[in-house]
gemmi code that builds the backbone of each chain (N, CA, C; Angstrom):
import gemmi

chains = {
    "A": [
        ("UNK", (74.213, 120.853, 112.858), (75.366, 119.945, 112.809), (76.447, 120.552, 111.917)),
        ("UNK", (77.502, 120.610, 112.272), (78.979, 121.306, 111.182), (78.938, 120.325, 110.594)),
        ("UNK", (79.198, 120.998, 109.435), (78.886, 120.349, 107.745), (80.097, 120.689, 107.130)),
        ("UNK", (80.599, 120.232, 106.012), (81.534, 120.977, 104.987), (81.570, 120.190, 103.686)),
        ("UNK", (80.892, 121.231, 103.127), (80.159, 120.736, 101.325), (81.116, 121.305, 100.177)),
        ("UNK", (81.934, 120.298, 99.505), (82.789, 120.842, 98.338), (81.741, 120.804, 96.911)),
        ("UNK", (82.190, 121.944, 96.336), (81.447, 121.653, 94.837), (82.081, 122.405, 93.772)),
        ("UNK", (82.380, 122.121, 92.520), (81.684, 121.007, 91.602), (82.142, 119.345, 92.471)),
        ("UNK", (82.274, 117.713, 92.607), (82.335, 116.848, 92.578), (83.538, 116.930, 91.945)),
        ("UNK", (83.218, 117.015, 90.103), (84.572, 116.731, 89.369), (84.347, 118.222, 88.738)),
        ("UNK", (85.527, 118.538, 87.896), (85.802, 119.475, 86.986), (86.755, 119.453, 85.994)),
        ("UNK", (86.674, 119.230, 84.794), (87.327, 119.275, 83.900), (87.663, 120.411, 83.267)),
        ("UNK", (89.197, 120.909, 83.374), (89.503, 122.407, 82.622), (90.582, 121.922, 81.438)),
        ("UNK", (90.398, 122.956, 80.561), (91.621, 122.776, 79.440), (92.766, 123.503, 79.890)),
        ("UNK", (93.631, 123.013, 79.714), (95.208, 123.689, 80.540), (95.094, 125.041, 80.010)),
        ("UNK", (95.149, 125.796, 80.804), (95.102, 127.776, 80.420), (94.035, 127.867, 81.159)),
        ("UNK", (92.638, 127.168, 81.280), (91.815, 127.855, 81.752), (91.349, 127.849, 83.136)),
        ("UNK", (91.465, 129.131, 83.758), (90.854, 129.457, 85.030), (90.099, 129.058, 85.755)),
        ("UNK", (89.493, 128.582, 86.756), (88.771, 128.355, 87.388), (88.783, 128.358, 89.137)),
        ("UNK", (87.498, 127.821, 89.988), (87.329, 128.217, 91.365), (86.511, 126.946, 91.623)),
        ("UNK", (87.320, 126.458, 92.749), (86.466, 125.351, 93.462), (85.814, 125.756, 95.091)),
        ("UNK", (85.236, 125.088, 95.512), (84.107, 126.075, 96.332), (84.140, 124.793, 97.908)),
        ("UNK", (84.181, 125.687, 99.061), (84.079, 124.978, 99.484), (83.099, 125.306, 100.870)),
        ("UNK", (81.956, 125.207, 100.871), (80.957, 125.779, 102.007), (81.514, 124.999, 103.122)),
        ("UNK", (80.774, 126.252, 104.521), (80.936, 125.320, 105.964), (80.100, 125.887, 106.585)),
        ("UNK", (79.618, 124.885, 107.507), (78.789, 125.501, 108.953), (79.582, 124.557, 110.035)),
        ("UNK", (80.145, 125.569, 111.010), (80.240, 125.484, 112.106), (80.096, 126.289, 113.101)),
        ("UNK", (80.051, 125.725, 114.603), (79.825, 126.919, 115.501), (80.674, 127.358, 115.857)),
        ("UNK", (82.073, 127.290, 115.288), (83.064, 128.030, 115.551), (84.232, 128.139, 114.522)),
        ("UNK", (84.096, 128.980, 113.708), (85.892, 128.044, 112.936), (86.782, 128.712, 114.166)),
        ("UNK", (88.221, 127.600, 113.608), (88.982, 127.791, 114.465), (89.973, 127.960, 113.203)),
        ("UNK", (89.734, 127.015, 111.975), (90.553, 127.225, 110.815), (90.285, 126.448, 109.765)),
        ("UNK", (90.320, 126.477, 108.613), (90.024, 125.956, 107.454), (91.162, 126.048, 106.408)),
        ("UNK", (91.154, 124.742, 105.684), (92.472, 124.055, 105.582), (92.230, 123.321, 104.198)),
        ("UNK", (92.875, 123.708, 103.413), (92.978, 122.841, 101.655), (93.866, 122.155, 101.826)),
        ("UNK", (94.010, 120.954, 101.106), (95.276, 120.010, 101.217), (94.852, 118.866, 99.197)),
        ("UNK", (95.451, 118.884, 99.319), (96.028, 118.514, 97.621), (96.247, 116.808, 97.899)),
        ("UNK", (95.226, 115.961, 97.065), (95.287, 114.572, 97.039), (95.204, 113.968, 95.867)),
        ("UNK", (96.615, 113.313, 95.807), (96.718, 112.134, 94.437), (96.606, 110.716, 94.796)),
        ("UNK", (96.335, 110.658, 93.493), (95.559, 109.204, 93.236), (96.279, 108.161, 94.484)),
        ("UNK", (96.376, 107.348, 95.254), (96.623, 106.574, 96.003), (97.703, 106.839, 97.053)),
        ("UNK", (97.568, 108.180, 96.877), (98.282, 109.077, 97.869), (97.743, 109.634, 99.469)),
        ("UNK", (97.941, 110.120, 100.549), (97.978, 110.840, 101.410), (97.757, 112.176, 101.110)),
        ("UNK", (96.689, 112.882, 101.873), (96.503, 114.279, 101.754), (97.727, 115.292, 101.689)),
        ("UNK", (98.375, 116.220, 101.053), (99.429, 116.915, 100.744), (98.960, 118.663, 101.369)),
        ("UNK", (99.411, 118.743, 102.425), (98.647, 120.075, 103.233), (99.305, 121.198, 101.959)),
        ("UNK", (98.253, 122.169, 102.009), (98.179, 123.145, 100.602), (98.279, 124.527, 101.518)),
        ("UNK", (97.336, 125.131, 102.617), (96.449, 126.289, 102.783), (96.176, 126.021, 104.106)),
        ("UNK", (96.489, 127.183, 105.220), (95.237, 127.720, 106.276), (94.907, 128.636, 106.049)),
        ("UNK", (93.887, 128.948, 106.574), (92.792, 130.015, 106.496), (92.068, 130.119, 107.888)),
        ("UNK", (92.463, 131.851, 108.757), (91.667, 131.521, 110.320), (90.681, 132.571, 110.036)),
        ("UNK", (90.891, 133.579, 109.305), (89.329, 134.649, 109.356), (89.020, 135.216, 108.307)),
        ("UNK", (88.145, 135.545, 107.859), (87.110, 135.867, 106.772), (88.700, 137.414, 106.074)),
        ("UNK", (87.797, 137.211, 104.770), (89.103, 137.872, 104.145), (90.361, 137.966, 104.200)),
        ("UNK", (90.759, 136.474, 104.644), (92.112, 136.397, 104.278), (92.555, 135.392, 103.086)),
        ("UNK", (93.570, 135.859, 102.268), (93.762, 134.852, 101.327), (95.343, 134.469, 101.456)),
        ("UNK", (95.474, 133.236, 101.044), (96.697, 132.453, 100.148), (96.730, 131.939, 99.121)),
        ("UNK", (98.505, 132.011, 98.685), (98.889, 132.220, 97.092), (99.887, 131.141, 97.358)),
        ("UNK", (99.866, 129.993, 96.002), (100.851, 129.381, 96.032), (100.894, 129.051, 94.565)),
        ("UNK", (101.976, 129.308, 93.871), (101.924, 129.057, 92.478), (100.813, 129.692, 91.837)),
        ("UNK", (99.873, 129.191, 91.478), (98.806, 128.836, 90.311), (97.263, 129.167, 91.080)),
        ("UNK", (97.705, 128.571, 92.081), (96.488, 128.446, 93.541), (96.464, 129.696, 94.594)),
        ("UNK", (95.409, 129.806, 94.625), (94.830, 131.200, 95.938), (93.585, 131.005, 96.189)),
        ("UNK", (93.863, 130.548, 97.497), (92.505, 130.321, 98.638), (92.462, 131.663, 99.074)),
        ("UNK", (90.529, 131.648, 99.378), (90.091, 132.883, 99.808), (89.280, 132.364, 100.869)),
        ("UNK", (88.808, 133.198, 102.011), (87.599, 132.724, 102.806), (86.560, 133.925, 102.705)),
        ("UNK", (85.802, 133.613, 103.316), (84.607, 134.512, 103.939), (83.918, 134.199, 105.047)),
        ("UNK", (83.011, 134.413, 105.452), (82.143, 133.637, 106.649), (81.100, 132.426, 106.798)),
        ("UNK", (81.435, 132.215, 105.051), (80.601, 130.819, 105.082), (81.284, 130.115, 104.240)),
        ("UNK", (82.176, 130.563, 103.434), (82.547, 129.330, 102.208), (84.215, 130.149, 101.960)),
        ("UNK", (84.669, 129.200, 101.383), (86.242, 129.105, 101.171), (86.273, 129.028, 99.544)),
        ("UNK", (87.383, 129.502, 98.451), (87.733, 129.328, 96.993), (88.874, 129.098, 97.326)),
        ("UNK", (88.978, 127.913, 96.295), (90.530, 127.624, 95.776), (90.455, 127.888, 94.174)),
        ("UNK", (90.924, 129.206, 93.846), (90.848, 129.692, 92.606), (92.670, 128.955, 91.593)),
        ("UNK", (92.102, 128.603, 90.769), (93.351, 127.951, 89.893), (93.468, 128.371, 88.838)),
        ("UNK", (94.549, 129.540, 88.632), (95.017, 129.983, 87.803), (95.923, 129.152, 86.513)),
        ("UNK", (95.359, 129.696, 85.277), (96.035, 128.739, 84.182), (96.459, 127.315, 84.827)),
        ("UNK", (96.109, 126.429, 84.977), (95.876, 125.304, 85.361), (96.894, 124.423, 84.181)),
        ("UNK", (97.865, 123.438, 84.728), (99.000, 122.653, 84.291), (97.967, 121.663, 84.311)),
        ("UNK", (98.071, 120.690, 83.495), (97.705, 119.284, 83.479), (98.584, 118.345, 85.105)),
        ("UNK", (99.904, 118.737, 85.683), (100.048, 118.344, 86.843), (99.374, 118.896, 88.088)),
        ("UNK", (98.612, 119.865, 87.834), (97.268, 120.164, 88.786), (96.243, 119.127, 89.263)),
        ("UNK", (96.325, 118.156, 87.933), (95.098, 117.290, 88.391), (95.533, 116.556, 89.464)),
        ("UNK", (94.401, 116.815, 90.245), (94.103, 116.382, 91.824), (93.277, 116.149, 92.501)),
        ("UNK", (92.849, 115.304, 93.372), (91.544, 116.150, 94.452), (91.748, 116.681, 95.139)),
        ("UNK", (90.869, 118.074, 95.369), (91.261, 119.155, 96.173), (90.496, 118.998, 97.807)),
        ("UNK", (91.130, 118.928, 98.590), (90.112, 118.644, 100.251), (90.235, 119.839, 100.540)),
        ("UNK", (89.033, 119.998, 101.379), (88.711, 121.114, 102.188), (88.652, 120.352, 103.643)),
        ("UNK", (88.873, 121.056, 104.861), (88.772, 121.183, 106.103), (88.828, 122.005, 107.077)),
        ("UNK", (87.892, 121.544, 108.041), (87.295, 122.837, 108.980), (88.118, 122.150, 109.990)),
        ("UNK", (88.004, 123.280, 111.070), (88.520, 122.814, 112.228), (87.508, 123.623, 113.189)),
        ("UNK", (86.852, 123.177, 114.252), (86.024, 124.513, 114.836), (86.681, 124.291, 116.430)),
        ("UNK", (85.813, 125.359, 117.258), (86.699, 125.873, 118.821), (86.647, 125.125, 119.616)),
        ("UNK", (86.142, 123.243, 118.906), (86.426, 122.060, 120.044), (87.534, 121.199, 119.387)),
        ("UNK", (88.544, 121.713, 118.457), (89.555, 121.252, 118.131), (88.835, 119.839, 116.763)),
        ("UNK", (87.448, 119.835, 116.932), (86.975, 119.107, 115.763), (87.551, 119.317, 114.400)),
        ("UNK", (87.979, 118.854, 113.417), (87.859, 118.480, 111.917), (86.984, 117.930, 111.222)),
        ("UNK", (86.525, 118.476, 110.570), (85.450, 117.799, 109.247), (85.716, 118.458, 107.770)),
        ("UNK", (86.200, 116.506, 107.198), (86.471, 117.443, 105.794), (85.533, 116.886, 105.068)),
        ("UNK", (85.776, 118.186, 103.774), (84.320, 117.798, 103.088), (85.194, 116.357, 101.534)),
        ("UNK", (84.303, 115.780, 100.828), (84.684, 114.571, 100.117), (85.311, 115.275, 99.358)),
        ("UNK", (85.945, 116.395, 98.598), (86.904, 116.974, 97.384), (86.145, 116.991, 96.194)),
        ("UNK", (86.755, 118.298, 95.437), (86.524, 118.300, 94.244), (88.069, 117.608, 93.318)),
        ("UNK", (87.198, 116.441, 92.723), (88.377, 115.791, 91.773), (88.815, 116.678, 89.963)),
        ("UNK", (89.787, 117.390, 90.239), (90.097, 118.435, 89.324), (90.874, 117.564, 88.197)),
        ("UNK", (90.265, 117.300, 86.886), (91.203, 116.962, 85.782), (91.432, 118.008, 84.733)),
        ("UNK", (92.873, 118.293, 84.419), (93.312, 119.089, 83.426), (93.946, 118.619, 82.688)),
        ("UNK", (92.871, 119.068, 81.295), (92.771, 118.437, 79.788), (94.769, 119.110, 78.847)),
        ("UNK", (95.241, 118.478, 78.200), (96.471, 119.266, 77.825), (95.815, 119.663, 76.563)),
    ],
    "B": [
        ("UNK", (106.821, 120.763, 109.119), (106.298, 119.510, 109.509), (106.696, 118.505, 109.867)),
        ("UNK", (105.835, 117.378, 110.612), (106.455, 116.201, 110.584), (106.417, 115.441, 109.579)),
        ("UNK", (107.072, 114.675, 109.410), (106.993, 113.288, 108.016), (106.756, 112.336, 108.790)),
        ("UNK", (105.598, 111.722, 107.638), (105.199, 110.122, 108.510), (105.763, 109.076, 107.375)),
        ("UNK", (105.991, 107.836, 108.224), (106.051, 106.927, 107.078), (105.356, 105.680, 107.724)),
        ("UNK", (104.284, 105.311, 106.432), (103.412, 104.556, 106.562), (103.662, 103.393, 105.461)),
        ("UNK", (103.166, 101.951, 106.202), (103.149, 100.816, 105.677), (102.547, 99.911, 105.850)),
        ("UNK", (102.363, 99.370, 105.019), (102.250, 99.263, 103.896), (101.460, 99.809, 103.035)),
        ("UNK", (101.611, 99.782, 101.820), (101.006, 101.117, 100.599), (99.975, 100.571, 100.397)),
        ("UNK", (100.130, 99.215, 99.908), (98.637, 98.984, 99.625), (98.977, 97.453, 99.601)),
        ("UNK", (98.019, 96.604, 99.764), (97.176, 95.088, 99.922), (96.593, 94.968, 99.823)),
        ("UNK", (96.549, 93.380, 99.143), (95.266, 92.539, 98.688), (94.930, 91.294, 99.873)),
        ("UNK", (93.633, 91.880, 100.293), (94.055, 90.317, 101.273), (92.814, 89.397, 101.205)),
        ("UNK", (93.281, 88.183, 102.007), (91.416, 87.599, 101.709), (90.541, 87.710, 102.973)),
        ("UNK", (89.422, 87.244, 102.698), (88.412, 87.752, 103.509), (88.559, 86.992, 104.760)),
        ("UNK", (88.220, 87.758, 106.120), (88.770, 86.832, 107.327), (89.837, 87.237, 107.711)),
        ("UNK", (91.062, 87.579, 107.240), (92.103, 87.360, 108.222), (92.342, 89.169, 108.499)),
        ("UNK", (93.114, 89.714, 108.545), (94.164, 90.799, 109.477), (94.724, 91.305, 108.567)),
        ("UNK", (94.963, 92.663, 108.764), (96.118, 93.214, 108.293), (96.595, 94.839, 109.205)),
        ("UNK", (97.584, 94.346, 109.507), (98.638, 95.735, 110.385), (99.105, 96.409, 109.594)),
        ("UNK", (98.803, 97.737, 110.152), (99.366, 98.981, 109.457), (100.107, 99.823, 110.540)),
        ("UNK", (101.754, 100.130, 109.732), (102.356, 101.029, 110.739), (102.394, 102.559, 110.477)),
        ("UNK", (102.615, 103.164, 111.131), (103.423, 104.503, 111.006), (104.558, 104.531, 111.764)),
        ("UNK", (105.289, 105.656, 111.354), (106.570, 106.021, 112.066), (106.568, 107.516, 111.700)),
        ("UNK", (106.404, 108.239, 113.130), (106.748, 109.736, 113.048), (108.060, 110.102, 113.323)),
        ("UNK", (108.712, 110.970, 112.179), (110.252, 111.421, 112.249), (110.135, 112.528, 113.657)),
        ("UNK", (109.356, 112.712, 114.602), (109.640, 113.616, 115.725), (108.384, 113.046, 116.837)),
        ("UNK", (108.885, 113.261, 117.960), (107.747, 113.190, 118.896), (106.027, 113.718, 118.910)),
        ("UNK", (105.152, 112.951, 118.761), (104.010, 113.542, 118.915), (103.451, 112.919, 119.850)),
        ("UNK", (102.132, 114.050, 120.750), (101.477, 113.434, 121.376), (100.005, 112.463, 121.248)),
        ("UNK", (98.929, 112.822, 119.923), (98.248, 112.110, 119.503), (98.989, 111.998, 118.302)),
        ("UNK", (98.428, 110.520, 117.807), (97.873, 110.341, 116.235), (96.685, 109.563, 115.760)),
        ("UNK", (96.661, 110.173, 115.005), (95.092, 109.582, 114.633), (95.168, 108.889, 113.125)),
        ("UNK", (93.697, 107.986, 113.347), (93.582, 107.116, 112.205), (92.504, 107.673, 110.803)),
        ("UNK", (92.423, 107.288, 109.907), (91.266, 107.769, 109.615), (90.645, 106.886, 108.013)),
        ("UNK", (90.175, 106.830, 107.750), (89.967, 105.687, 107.005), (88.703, 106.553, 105.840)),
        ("UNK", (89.143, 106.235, 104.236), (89.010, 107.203, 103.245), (88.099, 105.918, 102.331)),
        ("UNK", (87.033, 105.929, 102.527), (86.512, 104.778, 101.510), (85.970, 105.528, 100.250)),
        ("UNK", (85.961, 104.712, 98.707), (85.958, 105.308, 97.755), (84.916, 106.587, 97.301)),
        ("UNK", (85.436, 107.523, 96.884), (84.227, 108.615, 96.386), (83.502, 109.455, 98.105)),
        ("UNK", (83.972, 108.996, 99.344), (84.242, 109.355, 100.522), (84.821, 110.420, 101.271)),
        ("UNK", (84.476, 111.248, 102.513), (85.058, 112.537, 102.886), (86.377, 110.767, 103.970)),
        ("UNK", (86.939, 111.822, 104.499), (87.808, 111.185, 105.591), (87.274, 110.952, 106.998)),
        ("UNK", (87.513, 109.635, 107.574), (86.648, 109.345, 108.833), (87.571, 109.133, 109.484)),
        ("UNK", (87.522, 109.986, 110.679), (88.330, 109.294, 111.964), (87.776, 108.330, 112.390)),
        ("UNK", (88.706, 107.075, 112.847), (88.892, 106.058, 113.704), (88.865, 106.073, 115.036)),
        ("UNK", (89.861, 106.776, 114.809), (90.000, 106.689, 116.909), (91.447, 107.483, 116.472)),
        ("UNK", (91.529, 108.017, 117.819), (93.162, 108.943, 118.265), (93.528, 107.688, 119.571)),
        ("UNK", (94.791, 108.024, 118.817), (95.716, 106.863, 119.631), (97.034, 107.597, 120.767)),
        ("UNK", (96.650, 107.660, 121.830), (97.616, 108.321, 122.560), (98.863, 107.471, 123.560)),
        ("UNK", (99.817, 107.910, 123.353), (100.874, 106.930, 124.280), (100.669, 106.846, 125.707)),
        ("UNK", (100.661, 105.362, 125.933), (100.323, 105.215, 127.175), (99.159, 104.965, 127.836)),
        ("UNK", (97.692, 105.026, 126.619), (96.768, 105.043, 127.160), (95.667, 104.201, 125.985)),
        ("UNK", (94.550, 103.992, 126.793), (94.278, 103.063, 125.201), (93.097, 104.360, 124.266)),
        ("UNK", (93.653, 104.002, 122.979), (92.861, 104.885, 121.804), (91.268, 105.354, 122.418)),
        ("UNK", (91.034, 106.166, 121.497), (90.254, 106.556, 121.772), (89.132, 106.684, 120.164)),
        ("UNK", (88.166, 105.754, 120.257), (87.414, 105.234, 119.007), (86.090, 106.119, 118.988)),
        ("UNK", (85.882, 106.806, 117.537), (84.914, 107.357, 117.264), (83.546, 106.824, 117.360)),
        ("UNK", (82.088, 107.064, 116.514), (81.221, 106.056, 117.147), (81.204, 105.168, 115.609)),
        ("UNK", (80.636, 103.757, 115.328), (80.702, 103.397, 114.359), (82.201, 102.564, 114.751)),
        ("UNK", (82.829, 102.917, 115.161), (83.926, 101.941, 115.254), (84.507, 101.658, 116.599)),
        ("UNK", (85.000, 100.036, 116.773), (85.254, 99.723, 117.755), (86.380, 99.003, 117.935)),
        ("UNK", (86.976, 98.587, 118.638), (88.746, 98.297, 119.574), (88.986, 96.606, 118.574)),
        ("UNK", (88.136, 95.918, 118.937), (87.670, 94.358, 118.678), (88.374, 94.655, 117.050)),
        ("UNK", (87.357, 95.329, 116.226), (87.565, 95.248, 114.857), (88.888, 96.120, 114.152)),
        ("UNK", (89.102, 97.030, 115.015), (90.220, 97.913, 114.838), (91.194, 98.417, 115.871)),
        ("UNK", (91.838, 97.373, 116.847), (92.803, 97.513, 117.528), (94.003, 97.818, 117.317)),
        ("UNK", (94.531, 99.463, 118.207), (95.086, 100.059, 117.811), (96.378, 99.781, 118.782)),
        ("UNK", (97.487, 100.172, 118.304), (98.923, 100.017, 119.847), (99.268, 101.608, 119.613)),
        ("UNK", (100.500, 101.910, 120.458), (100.992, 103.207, 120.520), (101.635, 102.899, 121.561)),
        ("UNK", (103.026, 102.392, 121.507), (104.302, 102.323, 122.304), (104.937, 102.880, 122.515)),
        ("UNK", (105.017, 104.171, 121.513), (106.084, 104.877, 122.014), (105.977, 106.762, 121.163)),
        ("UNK", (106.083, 107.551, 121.530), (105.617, 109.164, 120.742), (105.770, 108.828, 119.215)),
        ("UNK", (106.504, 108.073, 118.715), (106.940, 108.017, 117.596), (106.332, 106.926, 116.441)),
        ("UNK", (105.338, 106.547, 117.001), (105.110, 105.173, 116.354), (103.502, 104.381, 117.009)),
        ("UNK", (102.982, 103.877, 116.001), (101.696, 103.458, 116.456), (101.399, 102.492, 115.210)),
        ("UNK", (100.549, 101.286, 115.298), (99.783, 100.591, 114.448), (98.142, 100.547, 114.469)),
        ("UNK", (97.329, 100.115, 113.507), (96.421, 99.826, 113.193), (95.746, 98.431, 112.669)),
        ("UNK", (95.259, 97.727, 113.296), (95.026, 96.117, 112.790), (93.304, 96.605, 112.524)),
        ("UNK", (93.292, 96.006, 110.760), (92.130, 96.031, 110.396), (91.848, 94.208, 110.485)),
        ("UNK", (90.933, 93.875, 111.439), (90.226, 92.158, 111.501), (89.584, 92.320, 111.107)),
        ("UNK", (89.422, 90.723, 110.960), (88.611, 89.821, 110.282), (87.797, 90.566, 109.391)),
        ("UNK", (89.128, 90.820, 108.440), (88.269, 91.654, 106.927), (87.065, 91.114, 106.494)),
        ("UNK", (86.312, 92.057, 105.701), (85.331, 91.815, 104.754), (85.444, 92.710, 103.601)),
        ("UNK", (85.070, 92.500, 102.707), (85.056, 93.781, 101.144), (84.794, 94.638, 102.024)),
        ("UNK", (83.827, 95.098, 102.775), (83.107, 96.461, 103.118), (84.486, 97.405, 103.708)),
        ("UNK", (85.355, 96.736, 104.001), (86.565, 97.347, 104.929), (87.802, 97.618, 103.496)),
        ("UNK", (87.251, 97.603, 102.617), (88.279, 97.868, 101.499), (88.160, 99.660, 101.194)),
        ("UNK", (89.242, 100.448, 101.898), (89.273, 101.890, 101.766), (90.992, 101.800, 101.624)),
        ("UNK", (90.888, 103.215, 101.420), (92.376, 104.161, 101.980), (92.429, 104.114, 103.860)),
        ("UNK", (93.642, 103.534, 104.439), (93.605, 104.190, 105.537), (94.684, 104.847, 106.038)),
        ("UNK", (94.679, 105.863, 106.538), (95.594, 107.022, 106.888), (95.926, 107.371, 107.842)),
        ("UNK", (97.186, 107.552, 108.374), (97.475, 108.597, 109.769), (97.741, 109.333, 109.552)),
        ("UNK", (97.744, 110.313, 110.553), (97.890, 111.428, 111.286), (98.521, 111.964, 112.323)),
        ("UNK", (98.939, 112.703, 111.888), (99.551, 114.329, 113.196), (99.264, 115.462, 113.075)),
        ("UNK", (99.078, 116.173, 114.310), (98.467, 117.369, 114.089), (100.305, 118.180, 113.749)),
        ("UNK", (100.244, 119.420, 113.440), (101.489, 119.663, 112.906), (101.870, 120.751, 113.501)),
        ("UNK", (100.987, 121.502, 114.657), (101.421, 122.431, 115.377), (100.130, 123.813, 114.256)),
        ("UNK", (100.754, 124.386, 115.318), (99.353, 125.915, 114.898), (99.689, 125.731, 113.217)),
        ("UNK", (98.636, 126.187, 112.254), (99.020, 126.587, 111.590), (98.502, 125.336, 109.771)),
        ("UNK", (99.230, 124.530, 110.266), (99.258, 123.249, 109.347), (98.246, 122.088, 109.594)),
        ("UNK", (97.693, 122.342, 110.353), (95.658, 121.350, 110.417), (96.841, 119.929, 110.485)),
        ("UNK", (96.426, 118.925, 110.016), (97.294, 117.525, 110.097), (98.490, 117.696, 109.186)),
        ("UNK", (99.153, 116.761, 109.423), (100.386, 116.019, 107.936), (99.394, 114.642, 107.939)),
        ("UNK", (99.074, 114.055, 106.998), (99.062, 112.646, 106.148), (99.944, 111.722, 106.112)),
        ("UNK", (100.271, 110.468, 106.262), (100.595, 109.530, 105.961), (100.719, 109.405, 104.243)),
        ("UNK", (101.399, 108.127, 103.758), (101.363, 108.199, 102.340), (99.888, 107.104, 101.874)),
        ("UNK", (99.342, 106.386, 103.370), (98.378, 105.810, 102.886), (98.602, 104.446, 102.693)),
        ("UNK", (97.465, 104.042, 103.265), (97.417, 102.620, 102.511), (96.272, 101.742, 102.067)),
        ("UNK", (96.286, 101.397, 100.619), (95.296, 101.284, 100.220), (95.125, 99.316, 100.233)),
        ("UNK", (93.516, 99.112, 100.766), (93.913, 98.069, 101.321), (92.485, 97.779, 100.142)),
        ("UNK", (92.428, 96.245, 99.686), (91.862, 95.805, 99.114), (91.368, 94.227, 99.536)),
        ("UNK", (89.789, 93.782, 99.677), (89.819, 92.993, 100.244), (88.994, 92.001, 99.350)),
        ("UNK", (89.345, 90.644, 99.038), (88.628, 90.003, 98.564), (88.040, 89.101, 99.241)),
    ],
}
model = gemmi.Model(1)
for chain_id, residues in chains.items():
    chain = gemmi.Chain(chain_id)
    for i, (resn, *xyz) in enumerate(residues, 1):
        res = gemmi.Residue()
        res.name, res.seqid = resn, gemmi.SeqId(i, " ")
        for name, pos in zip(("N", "CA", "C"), xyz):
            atom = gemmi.Atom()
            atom.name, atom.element = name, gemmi.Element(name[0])
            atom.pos, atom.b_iso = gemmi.Position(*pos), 0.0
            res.add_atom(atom)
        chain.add_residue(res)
    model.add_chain(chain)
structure = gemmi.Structure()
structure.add_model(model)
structure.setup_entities()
């Protein structure tokens, strides 16, 4: 069954410090995989695609990576307006989506 | 992208009755979809709502409890009935956004049911 497992849950960083949120998948096909940026009582905020293994994107602070099983959203020196939940989503070659529940990122000032 | 605008943001309602939720897409689309975000939760589609034809409901959910319209490329609602607490989530639309951009989001609406 296509799955898509985010981890840590939560993460707490002190503003400066680095970190990588993780985002596994099984499907029988990607077609594309997709970060999108969610605040508190907000709508998903599209971030990132991603269609094949070793490709990355850079935006600010943030750079998604893939591979053939799992996706990073690496966060560089991290702003306290970072805090977010981060979604992950697959898309596979029947036009399906499955996202996984987010890692909820708080940054300490 | 497209921009959606969704309404209402959020409600309190009581148990039993209704509540309609709109969107409005600033450009023509051909689906949109619903999807409904309950707390500590991944995102669940509802059903895709296509013009002209009636939605199309995932399993777990059905027409009766979540009857959907779609009148026109630009525009579609969502009626959550005869609430109960259990129906107290985020619910969200959708458009796909063309190659590239997976969906756009709605701003959401967070519905609360007592």
């Amino acid at each position: 069954e296509d799955q898509v497992t985010q981890s840590p849950e939560a993460l707490r960083l002190q503003e400066g410090e680095s970190s990588s949120l993780n985002c596994s998948y099984t499907v029988s096909g990607l077609r594309g995989l997709f970060w999108y940026r969610q605040d508190p009582g907000k709508g998903p905020e599209f971030l990132f695609t991603l269609y094949s293994a070793g490709e990355e994107k850079e935006k600010e602070r943030l750079k998604a990576t893939l591979t053939k099983k799992e996706s990073f959203l690496h966060i560089t020196a991290p702003k306290p307006e970072d805090s977010a939940t981060y979604l992950c989503a697959v898309c596979d070659t029947g036009n399906q989506f499955y996202f996984g529940t987010g890692t909820s990122l708080t940054v300490i000032p | 992208s497209a921009v959606i605008s969704q309404k209402p943001s959020r409600d309190i309602c009581q148990r039993g009755t209704s509540l309609t939720i709109q969107c409005q897409v600033d450009s023509q689309v051909t689906m949109m979809f619903w999807y409904r975000q309950q707390p500590g939760q991944s995102l669940t589609l509802i059903a895709t709502a296509n013009q002209g034809s009636e939605a199309t409901y995932e399993s777990g959910f059905v027409i009766d409890k979540f009857p959907i319209s779609r009148p026109n490329l630009t525009f579609s609602t969502l009626t959550v009935s005869n609430m109960s607490p259990e129906d107290s989530s985020i619910y969200l639309c959708s458009v796909q956004s063309g190659q590239g951009d997976g969906y756009t989001f709605g701003s959401g609406t967070r519905l609360t049911v007592v």
